[in-house]
C-alpha positions in Angstrom: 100.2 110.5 97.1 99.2 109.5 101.1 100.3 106.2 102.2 97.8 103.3 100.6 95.5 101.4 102.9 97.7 98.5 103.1 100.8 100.6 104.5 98.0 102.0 107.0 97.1 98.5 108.3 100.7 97.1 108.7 101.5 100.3 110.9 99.0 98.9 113.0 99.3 95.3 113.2 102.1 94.0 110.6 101.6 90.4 111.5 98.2 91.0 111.0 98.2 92.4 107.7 100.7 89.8 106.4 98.7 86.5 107.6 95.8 88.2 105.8 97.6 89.0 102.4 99.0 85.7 102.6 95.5 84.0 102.9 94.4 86.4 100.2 97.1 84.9 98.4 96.0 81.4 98.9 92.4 82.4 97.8 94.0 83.5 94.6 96.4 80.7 94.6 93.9 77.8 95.0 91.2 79.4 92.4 93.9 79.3 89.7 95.8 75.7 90.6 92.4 73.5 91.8 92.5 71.2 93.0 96.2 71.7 94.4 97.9 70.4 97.6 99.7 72.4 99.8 103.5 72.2 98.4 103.4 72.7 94.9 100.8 76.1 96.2 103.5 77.2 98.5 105.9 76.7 95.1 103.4 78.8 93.6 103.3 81.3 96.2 107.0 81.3 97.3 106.1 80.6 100.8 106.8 77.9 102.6 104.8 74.7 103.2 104.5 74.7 107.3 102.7 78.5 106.4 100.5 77.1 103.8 99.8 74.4 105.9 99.0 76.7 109.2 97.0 79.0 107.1 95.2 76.4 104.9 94.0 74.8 107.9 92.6 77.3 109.8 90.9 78.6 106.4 89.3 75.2 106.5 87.7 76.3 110.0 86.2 79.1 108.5 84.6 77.1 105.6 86.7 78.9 102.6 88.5 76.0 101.4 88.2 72.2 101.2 90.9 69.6 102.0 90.7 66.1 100.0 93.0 63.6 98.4 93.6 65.4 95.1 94.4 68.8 97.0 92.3 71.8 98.1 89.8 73.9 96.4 87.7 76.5 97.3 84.0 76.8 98.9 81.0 79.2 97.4 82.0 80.8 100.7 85.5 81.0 99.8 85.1 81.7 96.7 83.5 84.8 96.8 85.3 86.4 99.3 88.3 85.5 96.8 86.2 88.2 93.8 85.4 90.4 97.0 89.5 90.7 98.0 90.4 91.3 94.1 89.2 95.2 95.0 91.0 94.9 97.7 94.5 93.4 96.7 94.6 96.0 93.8 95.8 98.9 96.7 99.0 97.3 97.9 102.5 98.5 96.5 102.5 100.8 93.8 99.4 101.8 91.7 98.5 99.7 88.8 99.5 101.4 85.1 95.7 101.9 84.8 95.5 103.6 87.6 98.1 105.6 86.7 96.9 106.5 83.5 93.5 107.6 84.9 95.1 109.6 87.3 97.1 111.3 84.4 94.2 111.1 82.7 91.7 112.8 84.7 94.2 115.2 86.9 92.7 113.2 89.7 95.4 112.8 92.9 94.2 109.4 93.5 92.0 106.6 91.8 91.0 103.4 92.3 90.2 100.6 89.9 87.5 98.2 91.6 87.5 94.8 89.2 84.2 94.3 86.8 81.6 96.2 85.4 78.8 97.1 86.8 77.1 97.4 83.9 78.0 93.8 83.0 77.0 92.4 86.3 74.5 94.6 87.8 76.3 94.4 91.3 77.7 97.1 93.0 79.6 94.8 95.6 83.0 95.2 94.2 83.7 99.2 93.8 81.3 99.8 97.1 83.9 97.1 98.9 86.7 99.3 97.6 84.9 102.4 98.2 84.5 101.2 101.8 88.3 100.6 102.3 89.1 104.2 100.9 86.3 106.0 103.1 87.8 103.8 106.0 91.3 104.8 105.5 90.3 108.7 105.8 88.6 108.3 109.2 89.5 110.6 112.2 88.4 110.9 115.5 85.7 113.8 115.2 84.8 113.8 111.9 81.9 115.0 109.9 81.2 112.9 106.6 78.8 114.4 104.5 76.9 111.4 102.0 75.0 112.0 98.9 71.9 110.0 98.1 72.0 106.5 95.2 72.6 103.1 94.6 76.2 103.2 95.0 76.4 105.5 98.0 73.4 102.9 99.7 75.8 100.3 98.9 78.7 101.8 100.5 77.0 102.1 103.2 76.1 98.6 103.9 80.1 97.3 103.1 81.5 99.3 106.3 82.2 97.6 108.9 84.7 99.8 110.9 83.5 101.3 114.9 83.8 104.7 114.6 81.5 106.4 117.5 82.9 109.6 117.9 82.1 111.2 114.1 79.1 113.1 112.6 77.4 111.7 109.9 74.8 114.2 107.5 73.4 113.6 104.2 74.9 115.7 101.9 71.4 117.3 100.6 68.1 116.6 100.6 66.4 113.0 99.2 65.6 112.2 95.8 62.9 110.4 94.1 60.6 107.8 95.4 63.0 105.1 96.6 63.4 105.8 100.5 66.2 103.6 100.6 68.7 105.3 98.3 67.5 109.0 99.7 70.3 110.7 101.3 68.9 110.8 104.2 68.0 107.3 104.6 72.1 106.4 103.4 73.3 109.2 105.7 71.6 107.1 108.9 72.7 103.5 107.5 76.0 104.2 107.6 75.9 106.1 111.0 74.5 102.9 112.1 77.2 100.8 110.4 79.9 102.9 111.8 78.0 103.4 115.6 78.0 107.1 115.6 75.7 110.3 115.5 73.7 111.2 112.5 72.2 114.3 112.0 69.2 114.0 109.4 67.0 116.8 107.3 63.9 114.6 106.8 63.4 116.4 103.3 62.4 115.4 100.0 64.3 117.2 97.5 61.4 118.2 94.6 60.2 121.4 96.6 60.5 124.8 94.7 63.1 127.4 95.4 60.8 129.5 97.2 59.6 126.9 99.3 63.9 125.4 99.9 64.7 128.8 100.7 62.5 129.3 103.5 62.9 126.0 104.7 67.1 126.5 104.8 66.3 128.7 107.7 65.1 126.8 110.0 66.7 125.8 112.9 67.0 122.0 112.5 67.9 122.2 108.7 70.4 125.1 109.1 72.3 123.4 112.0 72.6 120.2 109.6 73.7 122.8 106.5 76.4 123.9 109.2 77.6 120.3 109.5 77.6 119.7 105.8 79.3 122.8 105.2 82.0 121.7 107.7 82.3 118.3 106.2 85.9 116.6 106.4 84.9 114.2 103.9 82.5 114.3 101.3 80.9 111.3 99.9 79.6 111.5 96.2 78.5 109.2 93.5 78.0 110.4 89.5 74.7 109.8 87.6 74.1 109.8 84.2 72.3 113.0 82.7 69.5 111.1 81.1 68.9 108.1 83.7 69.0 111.1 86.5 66.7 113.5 85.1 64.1 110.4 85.1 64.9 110.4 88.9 64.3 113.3 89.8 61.0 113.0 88.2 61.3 116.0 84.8 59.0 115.5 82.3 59.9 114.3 78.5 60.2 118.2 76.6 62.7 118.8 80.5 64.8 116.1 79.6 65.2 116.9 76.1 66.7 120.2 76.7 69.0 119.4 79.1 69.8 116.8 76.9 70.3 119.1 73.8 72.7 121.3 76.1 74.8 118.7 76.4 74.2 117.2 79.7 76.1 113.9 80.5 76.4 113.6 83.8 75.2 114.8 87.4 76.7 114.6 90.8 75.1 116.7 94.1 72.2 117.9 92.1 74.2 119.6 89.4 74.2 118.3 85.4 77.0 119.1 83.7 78.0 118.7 80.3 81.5 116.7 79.3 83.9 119.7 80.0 82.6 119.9 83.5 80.5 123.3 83.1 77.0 123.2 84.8 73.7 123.3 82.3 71.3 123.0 85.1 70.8 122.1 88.8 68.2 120.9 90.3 66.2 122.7 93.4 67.3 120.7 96.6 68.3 121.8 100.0 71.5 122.2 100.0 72.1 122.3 96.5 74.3 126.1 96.5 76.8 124.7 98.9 80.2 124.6 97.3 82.0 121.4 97.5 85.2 122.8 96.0 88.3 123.4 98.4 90.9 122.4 100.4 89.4 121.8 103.9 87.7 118.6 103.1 88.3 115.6 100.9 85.9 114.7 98.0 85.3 111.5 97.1 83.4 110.5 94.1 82.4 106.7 93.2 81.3 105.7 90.1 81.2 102.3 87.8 80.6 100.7 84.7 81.7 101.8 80.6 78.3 103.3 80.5 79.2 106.0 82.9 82.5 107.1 80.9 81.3 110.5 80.1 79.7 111.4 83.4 82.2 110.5 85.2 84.8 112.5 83.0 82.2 115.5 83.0 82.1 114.9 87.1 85.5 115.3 87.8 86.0 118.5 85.3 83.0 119.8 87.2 84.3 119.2 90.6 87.8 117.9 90.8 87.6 115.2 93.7 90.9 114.2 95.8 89.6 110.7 95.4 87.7 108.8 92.6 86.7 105.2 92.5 85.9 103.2 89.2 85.2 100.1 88.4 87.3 98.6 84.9 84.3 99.1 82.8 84.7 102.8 83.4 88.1 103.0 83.2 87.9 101.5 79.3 84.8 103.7 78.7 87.3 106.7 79.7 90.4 105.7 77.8 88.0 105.3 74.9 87.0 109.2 75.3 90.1 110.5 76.8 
């Protein structure tokens, strides 16, 4: 397994990286013990006072903790970049035991375990956070990242934060549905804009027939943009369920029954699959017959909460990805099925 995100960071800038996993550290530290003064935290954290101290107060400057007579505590600010940083303190040192057992599990290289459920708390801050991290941590000069369209990939999108001008950025088909601002498309330019680079767009919804997808594939703007998709060095994808996706995409009731009754669980990239990862149906979309399976690129998928457990199983018998990212709803929804 590559070198975690952490061990990427402290190549870079070790002092860095430990001032910021020791202020992590007090986040946690202070949430736990409040309100708690600065020696029996260091005690706590098996640090020493003058760094609590040096850290604390700076933290203060930034508005993430308080200071008073009965010890420190946290700020709504601070606090919630404390529940943000849970996704991210979960990639240091070696992989949790449910991350290994999803990983076992699933015959997935690499997973992540983003804290929550989504389906609990209806935000996708946390695993798009994590997502974010992951994504970053695969960056190269020159790349081409290829985005699918959603909620989850929209969200990843607005968590990155990272200058990257010199990569490619292409949606990894054609939109979807009504909402403009989970289209692929619309994703694909957010995060070019996020990141500062080039984005390369098929302005396309992604209901047209065959016939008409076909034709349209040949043109020169949308076949230069399939070139760069088929290229991809990373590919970005987030899992659906079968039933909440067909109502996306707009089938009718007597549609949605039969794929449905053929098992259908979940869908990723236009294709529904059933929970041994075989395809029932895919869904006309530019792009849609490009192969996302081999060794020149890296996959990853993002998905979260228990109510995703089969999809997300079905998604990565479908289309093995290098990387998957859950949230802990899924992962109990999984080891429930698995």
């Amino acid at each position: 397994m590559r070198n975690n995100i952490w061990a990427l960071l402290n190549k870079i800038a070790p002092q860095e990286v430990e001032e910021l996993v020791r202020r992590i550290n007090i986040l946690s530290g202070v949430a736990k013990l409040r309100p708690v003064g600065r020696r029996k935290l260091a005690s706590y954290l098996n640090t020493s006072e003058r760094k609590i101290r040096s850290s604390a107060e700076q933290m203060a400057e930034l508005g993430l903790i308080t200071t008073q007579s009965s010890g420190m505590r946290l700020t709504k600010k601070g606090d919630e970049l404390r529940a943000r940083f849970e996704a991210f303190g979960k990639i240091p040192g070696n992989a949790s035991d449910l991350q290994k057992r999803m990983s076992k599990y699933l015959d997935v290289p690499e997973v992540y375990i983003a804290p929550g459920d989504v389906d609990k708390s209806a935000s996708l801050e946390a695993i798009a956070f994590l997502s974010a991290m992951v994504l970053t941590s695969y960056l190269r000069p020159g790349c081409i990242i290829a985005i699918a369209g959603g909620s989850t990939m929209a969200t990843i999108a607005d968590e990155m934060s990272t200058s990257y001008p010199d990569i490619t950025v292409v949606p990894a088909r054609g939109g979807i549905g009504s909402q403009i601002s989970t289209q692929a498309d619309f994703v694909a330019s957010r995060l070019a804009e996020k990141l500062g680079c080039q984005c390369r767009l098929m302005y396309l919804p992604d209901d047209l027939d065959y016939s008409t997808l076909r034709k349209l594939e040949k043109s020169t703007t949308i076949k230069d943009v399939l070139g760069l998709v088929k290229k991809a060095d990373i590919i970005l994808l987030g899992i659906g369920r079968a039933d909440s996706m067909a109502n996306r995409r707009g089938l009718e009731n007597s549609q949605m029954q039969t794929l449905l009754s053929l098992g259908a669980v979940g869908e990723s990239a236009g294709h529904f699959f059933n929970i041994e990862g075989h395809t029932v149906y895919q869904s006309p979309s530019v792009g849609g017959h490009i192969n996302f399976e081999g060794e020149n690129h890296i996959t990853i998928s993002c998905a979260g909460g228990y109510s995703k457990a089969e999809a997300i199983i079905g998604a990565v018998r479908h289309h093995k990805p290098a990387v998957l990212v859950i949230d802990e709803g899924a992962a109990k929804g999984i080891a429930e099925k698995i």
